[in-house]
C-alpha positions as CSV (number, residue, x, y, z in Angstrom):
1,X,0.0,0.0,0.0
2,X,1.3,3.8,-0.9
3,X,0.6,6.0,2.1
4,X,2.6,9.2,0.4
5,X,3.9,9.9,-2.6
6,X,5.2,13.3,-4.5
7,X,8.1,13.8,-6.9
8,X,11.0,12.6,-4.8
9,X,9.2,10.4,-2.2
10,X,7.2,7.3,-1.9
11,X,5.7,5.8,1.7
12,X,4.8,2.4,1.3
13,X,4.5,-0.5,2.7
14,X,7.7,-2.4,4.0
15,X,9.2,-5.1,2.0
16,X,11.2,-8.2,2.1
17,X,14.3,-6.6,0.7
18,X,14.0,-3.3,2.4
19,X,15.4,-5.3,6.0
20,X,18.5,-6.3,4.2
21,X,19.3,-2.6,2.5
22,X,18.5,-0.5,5.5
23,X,20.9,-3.0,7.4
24,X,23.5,-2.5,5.2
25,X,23.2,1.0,5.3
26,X,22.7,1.2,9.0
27,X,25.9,-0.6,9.2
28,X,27.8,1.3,6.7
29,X,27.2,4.6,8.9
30,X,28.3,3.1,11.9
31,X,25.4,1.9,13.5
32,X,25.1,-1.2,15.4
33,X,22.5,-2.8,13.2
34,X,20.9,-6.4,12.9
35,X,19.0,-7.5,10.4
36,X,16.4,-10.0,12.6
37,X,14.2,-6.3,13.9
38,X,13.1,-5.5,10.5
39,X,12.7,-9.4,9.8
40,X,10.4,-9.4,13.3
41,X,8.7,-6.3,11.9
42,X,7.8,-7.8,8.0
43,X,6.7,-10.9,10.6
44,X,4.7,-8.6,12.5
45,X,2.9,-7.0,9.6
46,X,2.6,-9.9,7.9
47,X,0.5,-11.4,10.9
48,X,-1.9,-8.3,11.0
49,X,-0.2,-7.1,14.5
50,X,1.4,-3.9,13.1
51,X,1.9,-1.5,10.0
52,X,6.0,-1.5,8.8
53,X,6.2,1.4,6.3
54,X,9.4,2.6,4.3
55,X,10.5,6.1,2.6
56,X,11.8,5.6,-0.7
57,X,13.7,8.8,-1.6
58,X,14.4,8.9,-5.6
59,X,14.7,5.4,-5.8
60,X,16.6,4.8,-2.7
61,X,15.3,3.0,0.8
62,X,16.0,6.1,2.7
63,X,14.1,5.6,6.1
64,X,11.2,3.5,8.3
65,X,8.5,3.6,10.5
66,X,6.4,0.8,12.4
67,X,3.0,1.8,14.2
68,X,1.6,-1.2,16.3
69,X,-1.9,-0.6,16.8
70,X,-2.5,-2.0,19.8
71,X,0.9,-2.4,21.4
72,X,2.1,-5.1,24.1
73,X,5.3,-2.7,25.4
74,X,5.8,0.3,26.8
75,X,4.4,2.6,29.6
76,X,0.7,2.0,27.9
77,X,1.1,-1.5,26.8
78,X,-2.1,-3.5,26.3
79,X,-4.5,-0.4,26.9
80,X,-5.6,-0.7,23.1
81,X,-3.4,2.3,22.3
82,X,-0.9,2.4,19.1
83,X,2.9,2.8,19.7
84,X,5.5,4.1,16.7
85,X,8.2,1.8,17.0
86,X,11.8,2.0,15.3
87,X,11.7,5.0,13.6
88,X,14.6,5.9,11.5
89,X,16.1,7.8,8.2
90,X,19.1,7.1,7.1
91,X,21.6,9.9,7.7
92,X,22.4,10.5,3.9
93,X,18.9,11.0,3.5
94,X,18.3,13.9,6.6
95,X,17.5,17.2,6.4
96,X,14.9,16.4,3.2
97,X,11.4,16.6,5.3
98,X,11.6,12.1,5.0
99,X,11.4,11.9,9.0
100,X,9.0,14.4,9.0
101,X,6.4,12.6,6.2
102,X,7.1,8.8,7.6
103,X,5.8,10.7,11.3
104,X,2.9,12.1,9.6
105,X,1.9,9.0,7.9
106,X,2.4,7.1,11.2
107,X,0.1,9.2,13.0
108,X,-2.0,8.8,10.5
109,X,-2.4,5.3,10.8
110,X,-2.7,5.6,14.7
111,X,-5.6,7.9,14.2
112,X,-7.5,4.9,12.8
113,X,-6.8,3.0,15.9
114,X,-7.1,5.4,19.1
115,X,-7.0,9.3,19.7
116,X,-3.4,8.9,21.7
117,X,-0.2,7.4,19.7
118,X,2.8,6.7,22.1
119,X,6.4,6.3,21.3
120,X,9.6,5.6,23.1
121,X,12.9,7.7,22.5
122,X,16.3,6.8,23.7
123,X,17.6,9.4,26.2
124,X,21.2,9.1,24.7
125,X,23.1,11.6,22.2
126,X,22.5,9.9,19.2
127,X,18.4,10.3,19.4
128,X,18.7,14.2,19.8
129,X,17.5,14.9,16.9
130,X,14.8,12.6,17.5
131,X,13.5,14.3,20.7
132,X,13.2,17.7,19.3
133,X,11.4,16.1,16.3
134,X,9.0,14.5,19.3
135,X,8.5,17.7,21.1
136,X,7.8,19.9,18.4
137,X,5.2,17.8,17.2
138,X,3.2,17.9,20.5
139,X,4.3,14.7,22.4
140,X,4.7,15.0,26.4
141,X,6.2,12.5,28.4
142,X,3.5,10.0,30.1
143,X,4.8,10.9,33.6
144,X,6.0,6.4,34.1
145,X,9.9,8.5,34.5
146,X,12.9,6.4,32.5
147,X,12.4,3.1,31.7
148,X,15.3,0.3,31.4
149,X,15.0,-2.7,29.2
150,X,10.9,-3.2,29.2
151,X,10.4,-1.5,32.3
152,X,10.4,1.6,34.5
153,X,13.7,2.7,36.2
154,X,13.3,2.6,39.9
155,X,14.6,5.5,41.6
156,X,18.3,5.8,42.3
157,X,18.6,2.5,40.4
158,X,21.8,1.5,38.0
159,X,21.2,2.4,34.3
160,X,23.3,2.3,31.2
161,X,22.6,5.1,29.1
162,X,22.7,2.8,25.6
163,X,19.7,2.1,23.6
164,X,17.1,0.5,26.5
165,X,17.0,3.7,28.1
166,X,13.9,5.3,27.0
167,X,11.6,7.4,27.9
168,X,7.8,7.3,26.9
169,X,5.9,10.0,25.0
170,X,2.6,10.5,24.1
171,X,0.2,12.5,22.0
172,X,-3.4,13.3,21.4
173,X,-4.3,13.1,17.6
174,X,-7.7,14.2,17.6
């Protein structure tokens, strides 16, 4: 399915070749990337539990977005509520409005679902950009504080500050 398209860009649906090319390119920036989460996320839409979609700029798999509609993680897991999960563009591909059109079709999808779409955003350096992105766009954090791994940080607990610290957004679509 097509969820945006325009001169340069195309949403669609994920597809079978797009986990091995974002890999690749994931790894060839320097990112510690494995192929089995966008295999687990074709799996996923393939079984009707979520919606995998990928930004093709000119020709090129340049970024991705996965909405679970009624998600099974996080601070509201299992209250019926949609979740964005692994969100990403590829940094060649920044800067071109792609992050901001994969978020909008996202929400979009959520809409269909439930008036509140959740996310989780690592806390680290690397998803700055990201935050902003999630702030300006109206998401507030769901007051559950930092989580570790799949759940909440108790206060004045250990932590690493790598990629399962998160903390949990949320935002009203309609």
């Amino acid at each position: 399915m097509i969820y945006y398209q325009d001169n340069e860009l195309l949403i669609r649906d994920m597809e079978p070749a797009d986990a091995q090319t974002i890999t690749d390119e994931e790894i060839a920036q320097g990112w510690n990337a494995d192929i089995s989460k966008y295999e687990l996320r074709l799996k996923h839409q393939a079984e009707g539990k979520s919606v995998s979609l990928t930004a093709v700029y000119l020709g090129n798999v340049a970024g991705y977005i996965n909405v679970y509609p009624d998600s099974q993680w996080g601070a509201f897991a299992g209250q019926g509520l949609p979740e964005i999960i692994d969100f990403g563009v590829l940094e060649k591909y920044r800067k071109k409005g792609i992050g901001t059109k994969l978020m909008n079709a996202a929400e979009e999808i959520a809409g269909k679902y439930a008036d509140t779409v959740y996310l989780g955003v690592g806390l680290h350096k690397g998803y700055g950009s990201a935050q902003r992105m999630y702030v300006k766009r109206g998401y507030i954090p769901d007051g559950s504080g930092v989580w570790f791994g799949d759940k909440p940080c108790r206060p004045y607990a250990d932590c690493r500050n790598d990629d399962d610290l998160a903390l949990y957004l949320s935002k009203k679509l309609k």
